[in-house]
N, C-alpha and C positions, 0 to 999 in steps of 0.2 A: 504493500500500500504506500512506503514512505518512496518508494522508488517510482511509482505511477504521479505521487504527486511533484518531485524533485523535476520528474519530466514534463509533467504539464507547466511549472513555473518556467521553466527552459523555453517551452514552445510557445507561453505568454510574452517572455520578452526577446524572442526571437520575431516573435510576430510583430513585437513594438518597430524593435531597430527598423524591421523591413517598411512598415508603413512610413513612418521617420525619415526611412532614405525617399522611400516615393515621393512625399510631399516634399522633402527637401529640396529633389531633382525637377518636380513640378512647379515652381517657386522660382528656381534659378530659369528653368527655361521659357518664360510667361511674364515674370513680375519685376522680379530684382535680382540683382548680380553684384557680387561682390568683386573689386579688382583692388590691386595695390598698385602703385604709383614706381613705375620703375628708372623715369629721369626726371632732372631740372628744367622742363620745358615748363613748367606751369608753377614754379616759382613767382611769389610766395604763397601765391593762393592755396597749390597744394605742395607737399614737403614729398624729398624721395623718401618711401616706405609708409608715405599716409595710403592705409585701408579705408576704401568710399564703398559707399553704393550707389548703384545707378538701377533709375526708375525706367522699365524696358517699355516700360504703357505707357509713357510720358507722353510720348506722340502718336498715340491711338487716335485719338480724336484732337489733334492740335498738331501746329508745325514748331519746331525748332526756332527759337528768335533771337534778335541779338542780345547779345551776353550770356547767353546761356552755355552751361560747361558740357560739351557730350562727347561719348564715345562714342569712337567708329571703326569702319574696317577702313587700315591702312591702305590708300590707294594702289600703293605699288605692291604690295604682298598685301590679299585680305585674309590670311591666316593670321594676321597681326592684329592687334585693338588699340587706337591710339585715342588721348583724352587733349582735348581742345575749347578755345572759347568761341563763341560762334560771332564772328565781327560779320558780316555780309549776308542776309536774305533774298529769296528770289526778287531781282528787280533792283536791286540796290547799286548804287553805282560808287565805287569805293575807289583811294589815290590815297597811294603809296609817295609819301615823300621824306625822301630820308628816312628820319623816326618819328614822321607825322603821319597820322592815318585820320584819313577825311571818309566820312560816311554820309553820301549823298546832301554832297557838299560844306557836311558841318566837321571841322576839328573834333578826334574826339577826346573826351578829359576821361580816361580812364587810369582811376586812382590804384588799378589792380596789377596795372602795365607795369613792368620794369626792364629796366635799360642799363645794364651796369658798363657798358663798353661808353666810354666818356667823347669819340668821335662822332662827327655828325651821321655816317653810315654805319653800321654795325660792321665788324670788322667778321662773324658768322655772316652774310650776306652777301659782301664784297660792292661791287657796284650796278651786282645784278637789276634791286628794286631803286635804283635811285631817284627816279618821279615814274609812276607808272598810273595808268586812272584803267577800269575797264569795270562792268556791268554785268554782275550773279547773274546768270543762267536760270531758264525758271529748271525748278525741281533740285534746286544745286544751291549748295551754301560754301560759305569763304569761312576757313577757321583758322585762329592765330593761338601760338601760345603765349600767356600772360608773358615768362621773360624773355620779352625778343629778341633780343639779344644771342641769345643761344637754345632757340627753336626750329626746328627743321616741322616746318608746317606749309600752309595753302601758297606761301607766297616762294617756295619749289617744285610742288607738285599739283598745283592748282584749285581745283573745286572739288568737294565733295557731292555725290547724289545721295538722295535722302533717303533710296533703299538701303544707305550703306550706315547709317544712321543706327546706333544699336538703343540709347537711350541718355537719360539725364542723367549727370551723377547728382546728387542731391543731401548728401551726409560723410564727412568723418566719421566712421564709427571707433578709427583708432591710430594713435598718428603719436609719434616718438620722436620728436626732436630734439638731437644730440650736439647739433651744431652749437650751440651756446649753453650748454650744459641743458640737462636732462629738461623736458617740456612735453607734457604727455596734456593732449587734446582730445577731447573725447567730444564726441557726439558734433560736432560746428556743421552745423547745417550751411551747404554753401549759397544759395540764393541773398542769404542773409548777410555774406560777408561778401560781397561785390562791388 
C-alpha cells in the first residue's frame, strides 16, 4: 500500500512539472519572452546582462511607434534577435546629420540618446551617414540604438518589415550592474524611463 501511494505522489508531481512545462512553453511562444541583453548598443537604457521581457501581442492589434524598444529578427541572419529603438514609422521622413536626427523635419531631443565619441561624426560610422534624409517605407520601420555611437543598427542595414517585428520589450525583470560597483534593478519598467 505505502508503495502504491509513494507512486501515485511521483505520478502527481510528474504530472505537475509536465503541465508546468506546457504552459511555460505556451506563454513563451504567444505572450512573453524573456531575453538578456548581450551588447552596449542600447546603453544606458539597457545595461549588458539586463534580463527584459518582451510583450509578443504588443502589436496584435496596434503598430510599433516611435520610441518604442523592440525586438527583431536581425536583417542579415534572422536566426539572430536584435533589440532596438524604433526612430522612423511608415511614412516618416527622417535626416541623418552628423549626430542630429530630424524626424519629419523636427530635431529630435532624445534624453535616452548617447554619444560618447566627442567628434562631430561618430568615429563607429565613419563618413558613411554624414547628411542623409530618405522616407520609411510603408510596412517598414527605421530603428537606432540608444548609444550611437557604437551601434550597428538601421543606418547599415536599413529598414526593418514589421513581419520581422517579434515584440515590445516592456520590463527589467533583473539587471546587475557592476560597472560602478554593484547596482541590482529590479523590475524598471521601460516605457517609463524614456
Amino acid at each position: 500500500m505505502a508503495e502504491k501511494e509513494h507512486k501515485s505522489k511521483f505520478r502527481d508531481t510528474f504530472d505537475s512539472i509536465i503541465v508546468a512545462f506546457v504552459i511555460a512553453m505556451i506563454i513563451r511562444a504567444f505572450f512573453v519572452q524573456a531575453y538578456k541583453i548581450p551588447s552596449g548598443s542600447m546603453l544606458n537604457t539597457l545595461l549588458i546582462g539586463d534580463h527584459i521581457l518582451v510583450n509578443k501581442l504588443a502589436y496584435s492589434f496596434s503598430k510599433p511607434d516611435y520610441k518604442d524598444i523592440i525586438v527583431f529578427e536581425y536583417p542579415l541572419d534572422p536566426s539572430k534577435d536584435f533589440i532596438k529603438r524604433v526612430i522612423g514609422t511608415p511614412g516618416d521622413e527622417i535626416r541623418l546629420d552628423g549626430k542630429n536626427v530630424y524626424r519629419n523635419g523636427h530635431l529630435l531631443k532624445e534624453k535616452y540618446a548617447r554619444y560618447t565619441d566627442s567628434s562631430r561624426l561618430s568615429t563607429f560610422l565613419g563618413n558613411r551617414f554624414h547628411t542623409e534624409t530618405f522616407t520609411v517605407p510603408e510596412g517598414k520601420y527605421f530603428v537606432m540604438g540608444d548609444n550611437r555611437d557604437s551601434s550597428f543598427d538601421g543606418r547599415y542595414w536599413g529598414f526593418i518589415s514589421r513581419d520581422m517585428i517579434k515584440g515590445e520589450a516592456f520590463i527589467i525583470y533583473w539587471s546587475w550592474d557592476t560597472s560602478d560597483g554593484i547596482d541590482i534593478r529590479f523590475n524598471r519598467i521601460l516605457n517609463l524611463i524614456n
